[in-house]
C-alpha positions in Angstrom: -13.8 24.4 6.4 -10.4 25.2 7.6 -9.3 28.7 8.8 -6.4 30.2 8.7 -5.2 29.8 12.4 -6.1 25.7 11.6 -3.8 25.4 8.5 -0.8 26.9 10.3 -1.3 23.6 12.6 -0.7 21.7 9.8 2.7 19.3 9.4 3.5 21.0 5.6 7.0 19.4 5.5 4.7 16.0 5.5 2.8 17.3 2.5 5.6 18.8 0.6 7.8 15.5 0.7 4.5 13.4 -0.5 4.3 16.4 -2.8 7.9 15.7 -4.0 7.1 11.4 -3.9 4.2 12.4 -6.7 6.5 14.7 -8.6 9.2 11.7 -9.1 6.5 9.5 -9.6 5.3 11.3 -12.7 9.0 12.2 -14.2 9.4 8.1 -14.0 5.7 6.8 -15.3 6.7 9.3 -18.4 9.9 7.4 -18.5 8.5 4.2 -18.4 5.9 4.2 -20.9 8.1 6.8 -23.2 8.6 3.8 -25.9 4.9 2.7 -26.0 4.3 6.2 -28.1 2.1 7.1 -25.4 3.9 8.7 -22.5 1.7 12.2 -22.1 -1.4 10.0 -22.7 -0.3 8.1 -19.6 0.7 11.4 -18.1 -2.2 13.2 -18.5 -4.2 10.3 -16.5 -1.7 10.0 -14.1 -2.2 14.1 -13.5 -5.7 13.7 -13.4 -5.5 11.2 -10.4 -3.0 13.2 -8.7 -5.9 16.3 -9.0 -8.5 14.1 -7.8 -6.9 12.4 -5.1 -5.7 16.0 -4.3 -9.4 16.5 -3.2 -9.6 13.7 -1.5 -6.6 14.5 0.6 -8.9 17.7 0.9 -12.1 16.2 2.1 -10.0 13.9 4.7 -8.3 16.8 6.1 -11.3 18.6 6.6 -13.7 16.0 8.4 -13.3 15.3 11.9 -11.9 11.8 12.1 -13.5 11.3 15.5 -17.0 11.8 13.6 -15.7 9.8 10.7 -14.3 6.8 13.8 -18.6 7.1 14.8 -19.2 5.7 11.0 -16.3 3.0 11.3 -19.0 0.2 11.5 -20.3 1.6 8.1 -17.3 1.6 6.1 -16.1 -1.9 7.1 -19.2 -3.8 6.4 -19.4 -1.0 3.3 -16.0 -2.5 2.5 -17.2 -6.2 3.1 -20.1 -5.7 0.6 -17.9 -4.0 -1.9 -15.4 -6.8 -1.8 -18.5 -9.5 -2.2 -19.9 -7.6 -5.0 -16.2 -7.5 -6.8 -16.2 -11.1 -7.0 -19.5 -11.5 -8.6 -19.7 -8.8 -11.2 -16.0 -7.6 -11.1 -13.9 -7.4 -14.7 -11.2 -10.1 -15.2 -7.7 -8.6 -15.2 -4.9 -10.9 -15.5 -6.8 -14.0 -14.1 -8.1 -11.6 -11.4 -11.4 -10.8 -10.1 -10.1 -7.5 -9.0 -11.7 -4.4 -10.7 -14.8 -2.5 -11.4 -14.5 -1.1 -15.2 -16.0 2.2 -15.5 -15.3 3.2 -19.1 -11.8 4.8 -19.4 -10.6 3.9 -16.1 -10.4 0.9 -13.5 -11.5 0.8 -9.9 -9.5 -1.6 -7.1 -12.2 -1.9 -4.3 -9.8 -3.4 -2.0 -7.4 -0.3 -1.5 -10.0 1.6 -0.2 -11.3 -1.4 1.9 -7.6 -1.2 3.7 -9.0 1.9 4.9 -12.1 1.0 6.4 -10.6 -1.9 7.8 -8.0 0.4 9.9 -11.4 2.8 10.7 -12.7 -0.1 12.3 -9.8 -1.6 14.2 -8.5 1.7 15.6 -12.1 1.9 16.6 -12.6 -1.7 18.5 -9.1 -1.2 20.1 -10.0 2.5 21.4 -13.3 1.3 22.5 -12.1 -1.6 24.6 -8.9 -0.8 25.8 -9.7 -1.5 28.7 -9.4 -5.0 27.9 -6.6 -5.3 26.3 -4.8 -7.8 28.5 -7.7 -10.6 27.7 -7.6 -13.0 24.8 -10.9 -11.9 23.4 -9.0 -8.3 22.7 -6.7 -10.0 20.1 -9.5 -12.5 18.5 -11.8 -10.0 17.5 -9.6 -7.7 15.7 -8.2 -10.6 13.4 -11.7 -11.9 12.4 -12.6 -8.3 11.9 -9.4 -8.3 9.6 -9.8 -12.4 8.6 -12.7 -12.1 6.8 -11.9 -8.7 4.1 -8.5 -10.9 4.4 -10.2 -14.2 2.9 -12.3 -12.2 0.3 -9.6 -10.5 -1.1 -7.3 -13.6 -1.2 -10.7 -15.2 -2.9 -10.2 -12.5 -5.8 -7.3 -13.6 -6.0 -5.1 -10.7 -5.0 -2.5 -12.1 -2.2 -0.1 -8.8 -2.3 -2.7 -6.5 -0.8 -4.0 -9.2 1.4 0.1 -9.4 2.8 -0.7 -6.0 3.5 -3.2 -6.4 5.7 -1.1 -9.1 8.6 1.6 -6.2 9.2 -1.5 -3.6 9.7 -3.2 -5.8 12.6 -0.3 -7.0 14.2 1.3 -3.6 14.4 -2.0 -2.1 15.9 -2.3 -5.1 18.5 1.2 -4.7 19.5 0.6 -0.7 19.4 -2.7 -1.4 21.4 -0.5 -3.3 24.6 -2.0 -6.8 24.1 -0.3 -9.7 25.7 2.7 -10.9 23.5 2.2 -14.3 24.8 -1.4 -14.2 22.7 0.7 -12.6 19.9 3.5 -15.1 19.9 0.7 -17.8 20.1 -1.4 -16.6 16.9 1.7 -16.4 14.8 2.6 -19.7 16.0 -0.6 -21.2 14.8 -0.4 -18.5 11.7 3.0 -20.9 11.0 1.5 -24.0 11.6 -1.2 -23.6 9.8 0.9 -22.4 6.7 0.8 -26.0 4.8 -3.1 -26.3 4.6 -2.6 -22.3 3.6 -0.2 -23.0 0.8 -3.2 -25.5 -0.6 -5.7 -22.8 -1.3 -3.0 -20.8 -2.9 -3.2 -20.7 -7.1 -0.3 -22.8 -9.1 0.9 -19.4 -10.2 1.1 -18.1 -7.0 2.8 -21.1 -5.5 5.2 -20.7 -8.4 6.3 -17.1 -7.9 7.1 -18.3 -3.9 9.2 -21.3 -5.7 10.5 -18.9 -7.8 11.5 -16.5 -4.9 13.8 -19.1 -3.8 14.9 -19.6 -7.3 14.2 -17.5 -9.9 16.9 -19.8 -12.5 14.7 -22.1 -11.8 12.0 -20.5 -14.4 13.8 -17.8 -15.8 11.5 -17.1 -18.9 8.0 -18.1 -17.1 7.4 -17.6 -13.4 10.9 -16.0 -12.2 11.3 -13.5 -15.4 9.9 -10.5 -13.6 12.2 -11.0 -10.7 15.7 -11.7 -12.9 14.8 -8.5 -15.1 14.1 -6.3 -12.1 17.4 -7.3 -10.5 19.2 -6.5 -14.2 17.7 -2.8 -14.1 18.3 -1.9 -10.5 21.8 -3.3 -10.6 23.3 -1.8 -14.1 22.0 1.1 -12.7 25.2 1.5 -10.6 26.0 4.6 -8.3 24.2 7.6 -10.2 22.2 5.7 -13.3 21.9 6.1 -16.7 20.1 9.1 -16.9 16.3 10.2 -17.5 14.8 8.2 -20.4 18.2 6.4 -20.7 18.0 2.7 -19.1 17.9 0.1 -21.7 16.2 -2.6 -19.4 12.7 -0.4 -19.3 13.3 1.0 -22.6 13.5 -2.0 -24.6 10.6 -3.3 -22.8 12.3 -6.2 -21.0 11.3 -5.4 -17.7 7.7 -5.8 -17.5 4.8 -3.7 -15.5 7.5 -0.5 -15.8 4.9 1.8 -14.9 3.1 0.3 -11.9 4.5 -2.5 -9.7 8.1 -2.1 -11.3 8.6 1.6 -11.3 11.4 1.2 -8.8 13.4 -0.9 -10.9 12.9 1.9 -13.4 14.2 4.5 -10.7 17.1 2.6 -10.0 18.6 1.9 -13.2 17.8 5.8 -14.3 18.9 7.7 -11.3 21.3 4.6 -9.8 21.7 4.0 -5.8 21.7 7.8 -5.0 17.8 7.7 -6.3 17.3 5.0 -4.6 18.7 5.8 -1.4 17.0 9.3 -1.2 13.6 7.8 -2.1 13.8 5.7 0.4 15.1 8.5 2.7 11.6 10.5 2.1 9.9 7.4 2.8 11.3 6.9 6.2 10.7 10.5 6.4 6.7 10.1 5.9 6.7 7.0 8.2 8.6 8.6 10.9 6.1 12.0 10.7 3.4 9.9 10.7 4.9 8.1 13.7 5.3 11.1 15.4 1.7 12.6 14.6 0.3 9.1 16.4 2.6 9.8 18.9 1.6 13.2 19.7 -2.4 12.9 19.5 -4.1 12.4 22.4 -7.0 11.0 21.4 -6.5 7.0 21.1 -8.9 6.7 18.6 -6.4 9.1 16.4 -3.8 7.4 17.9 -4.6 3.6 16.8 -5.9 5.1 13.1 -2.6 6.8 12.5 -0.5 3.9 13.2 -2.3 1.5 11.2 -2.4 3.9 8.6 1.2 4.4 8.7 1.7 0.5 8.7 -0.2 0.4 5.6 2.1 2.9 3.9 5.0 1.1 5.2 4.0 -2.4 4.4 3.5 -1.0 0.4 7.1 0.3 0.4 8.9 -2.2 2.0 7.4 -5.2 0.2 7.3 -3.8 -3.4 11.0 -2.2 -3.3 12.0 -5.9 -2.0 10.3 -7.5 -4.6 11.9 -5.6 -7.0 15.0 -6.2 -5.4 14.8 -9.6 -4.6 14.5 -10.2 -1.0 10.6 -10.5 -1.2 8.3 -12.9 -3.7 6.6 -11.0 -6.4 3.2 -9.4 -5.8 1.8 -6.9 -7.4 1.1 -4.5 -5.4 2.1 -0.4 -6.1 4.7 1.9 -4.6 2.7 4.6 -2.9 2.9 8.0 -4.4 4.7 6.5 -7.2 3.4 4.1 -9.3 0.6 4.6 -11.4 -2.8 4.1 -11.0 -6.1 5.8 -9.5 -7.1 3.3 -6.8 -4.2 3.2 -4.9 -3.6 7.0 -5.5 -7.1 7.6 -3.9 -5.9 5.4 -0.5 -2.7 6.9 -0.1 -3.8 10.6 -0.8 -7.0 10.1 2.1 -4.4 8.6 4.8 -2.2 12.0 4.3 -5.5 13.7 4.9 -6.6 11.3 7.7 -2.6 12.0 9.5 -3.1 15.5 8.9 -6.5 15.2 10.4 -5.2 13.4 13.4 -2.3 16.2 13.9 -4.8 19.2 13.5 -7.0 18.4 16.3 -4.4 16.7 18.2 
């Protein structure tokens, strides 16, 4: 348990923006599903979440992350099984083998499978730095990451698995591998992009066609993307107001209070929400930055940054999907959107970063 003299180490302008994420992330699920006649039903479950990922932040923050790194082996091939087991007994949502049902609520096994992939490359490239000018020093990590990677696209669940690629490459570049072995996996990672594009689903070939052109379906495959664009842009400069945008409202934008809840943000509280979302964004990324900067342990060190990449990754694809510059996947804006899962990953990797800068 923490004492006193441990909490003042604490970063507590990282916890009160992520604080302030979560309270604009409830003001806009309520908005969101405020038609559906069941916005504090919603609300409530949303609140619960945020209390129980609020001990989960807890028990992060409070377990040494060097004792946790020892159990990294664990929680990958945990994760593996967990990701194995989804795709035998898992619940069908939306043509996706995704989800554990348990009663009331839904569980994702694959968010908290991002962490224990990160647990167990910060803990290969800390263990072997020494190595980290030889080829076998890049390999390893992307089979360690290939094969949750294949499993997950298997389910099929392609946005979290787009996750993942920033992640590793961000920790190997982080790590001080050659960027002659980088250059030369992405360069196979391109070539290889045709016989990847075979395995992918029709509708998930579509939605890329559809990136290019969302005219080109506007009523199937590029709806989401046209509608999204219509709510963020009539926002204008400040919005319509709280509860006032016609394009979630009226129900034309689709998946309002999850993947979409940007587009909700933006036409409500315009390009001034927007823009200072996105400011306390940067301003999470940036501490975070700063925590794996500052720790010198490189165990901490590696886990911070790919935790921060995770974050990062999340926010920078789902605001440019809903914006236009990035396909559609549905994946959730962290703090923000609703939903447990992804709550429960986001709120441990606060923990984890304050771990990190307690003991730094």
């Amino acid at each position: 348990m923490l004492s006193t003299r441990d909490l003042k180490l604490l970063d507590f302008r990282l916890i009160f923006v992520v604080c302030l994420l979560l309270g604009v992330g409830l003001l806009f699920i309520y908005s969101a599903t405020f038609q559906e006649g069941q916005p504090i039903h919603m609300l409530y479950k949303q609140l619960l979440f945020v209390g129980v990922g609020a001990i989960v932040f807890w028990f992060a923050l409070n377990m040494d992350f060097r004792i946790l790194g020892s159990m990294s082996y664990f929680f990958y091939f945990a994760s593996l099984w967990v990701l194995v087991w989804v795709l035998v007994s898992g619940a069908l949502h939306q043509g996706a083998k995704s989800w554990f049902d348990l009663g009331p609520f839904s569980f994702q096994p694959s968010e908290l499978a991002k962490v224990g992939i990160i647990f167990m490359l910060a803990r290969f490239l800390s263990e072997h730095a020494q190595k980290r000018e030889t080829f076998k020093y890049v390999m390893i990590p992307i089979i360690l990451t290939g094969l949750p990677m294949a499993l997950i696209i298997k389910q099929p669940d392609l946005g979290t698995a787009m996750v993942l690629v920033p992640v590793l490459f961000g920790m190997l570049f982080t790590a001080g591998v050659r960027k002659r072995y980088l250059f030369a996996v992405i360069a196979l990672g391109l070539i290889a992009l045709p016989v990847g594009w075979s395995f992918l689903h029709q509708y998930q070939r579509q939605r890329l066609l559809v990136f290019l052109n969302p005219n080109m379906d506007p009523l199937g495959a590029g709806y989401n993307a046209i509608q999204s664009k219509i709510a963020i842009g009539s926002g204008g400069l400040w919005g319509k107001g709280w509860l006032e945008g016609t394009q979630s409202q009226l129900h034309f934008l689709p998946e309002r209070h999850t993947d979409f809840i940007f587009s909700v943000l933006g036409e409500e509280w315009g390009f001034v929400g927007c823009f200072s979302v996105l400011l306390i964004y940067l301003f999470v990324i940036l501490s975070g930055l700063r925590i794996a900067r500052d720790s010198g342990d490189l165990f901490g060190r590696y886990l911070s940054i790919g935790l921060v990449l995770m974050l990062a990754s999340h926010v920078v694809i789902n605001t440019g999907m809903t914006v236009g510059v990035m396909p559609i996947t549905g994946i959730p804006l962290p703090y923000l959107s609703y939903g447990g899962s992804h709550l429960m990953t986001v709120m441990a990797s606060l923990g984890f970063l304050e771990n990190v800068q307690l003991r730094k």
